[in-house]
C-alpha positions as CSV (number, residue, x, y, z in Angstrom):
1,X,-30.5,8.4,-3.8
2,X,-31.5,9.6,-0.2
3,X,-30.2,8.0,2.4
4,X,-32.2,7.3,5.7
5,X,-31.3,8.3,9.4
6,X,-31.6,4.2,10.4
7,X,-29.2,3.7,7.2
8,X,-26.5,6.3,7.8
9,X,-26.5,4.8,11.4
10,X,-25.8,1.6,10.3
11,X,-23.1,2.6,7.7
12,X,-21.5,4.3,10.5
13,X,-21.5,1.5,13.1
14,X,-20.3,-1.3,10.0
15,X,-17.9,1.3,9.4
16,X,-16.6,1.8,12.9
17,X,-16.3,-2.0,13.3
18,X,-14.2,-2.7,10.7
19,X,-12.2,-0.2,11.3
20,X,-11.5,-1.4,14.9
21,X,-11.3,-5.2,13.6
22,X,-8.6,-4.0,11.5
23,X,-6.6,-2.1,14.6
24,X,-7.3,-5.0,16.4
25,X,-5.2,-7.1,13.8
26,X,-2.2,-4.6,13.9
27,X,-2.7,-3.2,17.5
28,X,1.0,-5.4,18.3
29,X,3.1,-2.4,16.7
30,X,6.4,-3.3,14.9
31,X,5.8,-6.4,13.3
32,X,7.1,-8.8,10.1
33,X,4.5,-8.2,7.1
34,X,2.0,-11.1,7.0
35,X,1.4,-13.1,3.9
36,X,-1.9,-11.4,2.8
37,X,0.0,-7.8,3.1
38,X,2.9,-8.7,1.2
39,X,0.9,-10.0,-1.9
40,X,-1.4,-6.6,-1.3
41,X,1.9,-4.7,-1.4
42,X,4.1,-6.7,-4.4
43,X,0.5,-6.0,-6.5
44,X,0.6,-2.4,-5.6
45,X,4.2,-2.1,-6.4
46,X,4.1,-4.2,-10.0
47,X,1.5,-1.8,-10.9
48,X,3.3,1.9,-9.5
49,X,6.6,0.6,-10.3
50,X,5.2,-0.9,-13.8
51,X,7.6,1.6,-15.7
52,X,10.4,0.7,-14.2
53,X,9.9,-3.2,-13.7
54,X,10.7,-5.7,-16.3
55,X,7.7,-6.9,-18.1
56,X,7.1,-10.1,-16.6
57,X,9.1,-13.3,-15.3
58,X,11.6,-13.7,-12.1
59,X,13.2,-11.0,-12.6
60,X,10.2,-8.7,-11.8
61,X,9.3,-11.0,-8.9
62,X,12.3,-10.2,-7.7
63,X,12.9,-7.0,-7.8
64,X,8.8,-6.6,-6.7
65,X,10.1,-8.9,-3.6
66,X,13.4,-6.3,-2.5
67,X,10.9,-3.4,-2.6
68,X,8.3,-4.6,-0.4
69,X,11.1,-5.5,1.8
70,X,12.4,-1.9,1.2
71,X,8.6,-1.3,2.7
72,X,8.7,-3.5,5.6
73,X,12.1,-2.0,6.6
74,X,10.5,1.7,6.9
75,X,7.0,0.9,8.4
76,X,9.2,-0.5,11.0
77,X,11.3,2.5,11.2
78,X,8.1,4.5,12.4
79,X,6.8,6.1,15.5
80,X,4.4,3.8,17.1
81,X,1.1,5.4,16.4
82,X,2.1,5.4,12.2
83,X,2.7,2.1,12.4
84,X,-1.0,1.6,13.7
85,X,-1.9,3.9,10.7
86,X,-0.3,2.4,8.1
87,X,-1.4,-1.1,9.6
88,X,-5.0,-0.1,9.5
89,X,-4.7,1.0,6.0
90,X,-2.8,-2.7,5.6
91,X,-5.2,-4.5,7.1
92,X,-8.1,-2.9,5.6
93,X,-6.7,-3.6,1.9
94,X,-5.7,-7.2,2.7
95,X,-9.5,-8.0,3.7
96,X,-11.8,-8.7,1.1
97,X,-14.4,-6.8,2.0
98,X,-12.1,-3.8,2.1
99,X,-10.5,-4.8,-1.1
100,X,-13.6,-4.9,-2.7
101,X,-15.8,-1.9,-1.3
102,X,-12.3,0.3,-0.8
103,X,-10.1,-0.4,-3.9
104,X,-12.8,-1.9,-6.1
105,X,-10.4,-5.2,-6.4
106,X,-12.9,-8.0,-6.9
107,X,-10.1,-10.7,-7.5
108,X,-7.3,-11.6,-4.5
109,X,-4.6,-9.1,-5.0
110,X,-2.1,-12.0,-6.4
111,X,-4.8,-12.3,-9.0
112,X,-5.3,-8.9,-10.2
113,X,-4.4,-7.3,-13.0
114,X,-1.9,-4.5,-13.1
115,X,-4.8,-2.5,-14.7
116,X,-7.4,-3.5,-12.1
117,X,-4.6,-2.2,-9.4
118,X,-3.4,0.7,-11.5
119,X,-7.5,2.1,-12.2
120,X,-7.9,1.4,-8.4
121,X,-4.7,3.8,-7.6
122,X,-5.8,6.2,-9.5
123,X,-9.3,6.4,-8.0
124,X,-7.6,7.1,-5.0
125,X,-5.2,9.7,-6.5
126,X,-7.9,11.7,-7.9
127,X,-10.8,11.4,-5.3
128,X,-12.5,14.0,-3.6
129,X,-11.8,12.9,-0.2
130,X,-8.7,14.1,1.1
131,X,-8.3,10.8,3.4
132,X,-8.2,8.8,-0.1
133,X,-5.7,11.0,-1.4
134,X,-3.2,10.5,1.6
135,X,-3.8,7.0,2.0
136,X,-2.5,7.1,-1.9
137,X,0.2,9.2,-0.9
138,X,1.1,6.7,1.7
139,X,1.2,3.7,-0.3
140,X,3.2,6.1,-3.6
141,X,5.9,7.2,-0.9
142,X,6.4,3.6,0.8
143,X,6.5,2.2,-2.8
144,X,9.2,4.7,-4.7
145,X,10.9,5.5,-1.3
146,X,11.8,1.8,-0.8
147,X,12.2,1.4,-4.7
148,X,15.0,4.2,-4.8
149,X,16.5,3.7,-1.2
150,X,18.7,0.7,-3.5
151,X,21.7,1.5,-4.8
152,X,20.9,-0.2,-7.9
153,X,17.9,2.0,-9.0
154,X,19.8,5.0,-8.8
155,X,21.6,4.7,-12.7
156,X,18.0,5.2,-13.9
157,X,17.4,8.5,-12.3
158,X,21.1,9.7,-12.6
159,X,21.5,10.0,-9.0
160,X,25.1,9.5,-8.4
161,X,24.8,8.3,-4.8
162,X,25.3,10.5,-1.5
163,X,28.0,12.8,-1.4
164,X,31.2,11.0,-0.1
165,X,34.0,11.8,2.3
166,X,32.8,15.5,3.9
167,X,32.5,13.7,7.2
C-alpha cells in the first residue's frame, strides 16, 4: 500500500494530538491511579503474572489489586518527567482508541481475556519498533518489580529476604 504525502500528514498531526491529549490528562505529576488505569493495569498484570496467580476467584483479585498498588507506589517514586512518561503510556492504553489501534484490545480492559492481553503483550515484546519494545519493558518491570517487592512472593523464587543485621 502506498501512502500519500496529504495522508502521512494527517497521520502525523492525529498522531501528535493524541499524544498531547494524553499529556494533557497526566501533565499534574504524582498522582493516585484513576479508575480506567487501574483496570488497564490489574488486566495487564492477570495476564504477566498468569503463572503465578491463582486461577480465578478473590484470591487472584486480590493479589491482582496489591500489585497494582505495588505499581502505583513506584510511578510515584519517579523523577517528574517519568512520571509524565509512564502517564502517557497510561493514558494512551486507558483510551479506547489507543486500546484498540495500540494494543489491538477491542473489548474494555475489565473485559478482556487473558489471551486477548497476553497476544497484545507479546506483540509488543517482539515488534520491530524499539519504542514498542520499551514501552513492554516498562509495563514487565512495573508488573514483576511490584509483584516481588512483597515479602510474600519471595518463597516462590527462593529469595530468602535482604541480608539482615550488617548495618
Amino acid at each position: 500500500m502506498i501512502v500519500s504525502r496529504r495522508q502521512f500528514i494527517r497521520a502525523g498531526v492525529a498522531g501528535g494530538l493524541v499524544l498531547a491529549f494524553s499529556g494533557w490528562l497526566n501533565a499534574a505529576g504524582a498522582r493516585p491511579l484513576r479508575a480506567g488505569e487501574r483496570e488497564m493495569l490489574a488486566a495487564l498484570c492477570g495476564a504477566l503474572l498468569d503463572g503465578a496467580l491463582p486461577p480465578a476467584g478473590e484470591e487472584r483479585r486480590r493479589l491482582v489489586a496489591l500489585t497494582v498498588d505495588g505499581i502505583a507506589t513506584t510511578v510515584a517514586g519517579l523523577s517528574v518527567a517519568s512520571q509524565r512518561e509512564v502517564g502517557e503510556l497510561f493514558g494512551l492504553l486507558v483510551l479506547a482508541p489507543g486500546r484498540m489501534v495500540l494494543a489491538g484490545v477491542s473489548r474494555p480492559w475489565g473485559e478482556a481475556s487473558v489471551r486477548e492481553v497476553s497476544d497484545f503483550l507479546q506483540s509488543w515484546r517482539t515488534s520491530r519498533l524499539a519504542l514498542l519494545q520499551g514501552a513492554y519493558g516498562a509495563l514487565h518491570d512495573l508488573a514483576f518489580g511490584a509483584w516481588y517487592a512483597r515479602p510474600d512472593t519471595w518463597e516462590a523464587i527462593a529469595y530468602p529476604g535482604p541480608p539482615r543485621g550488617y548495618f
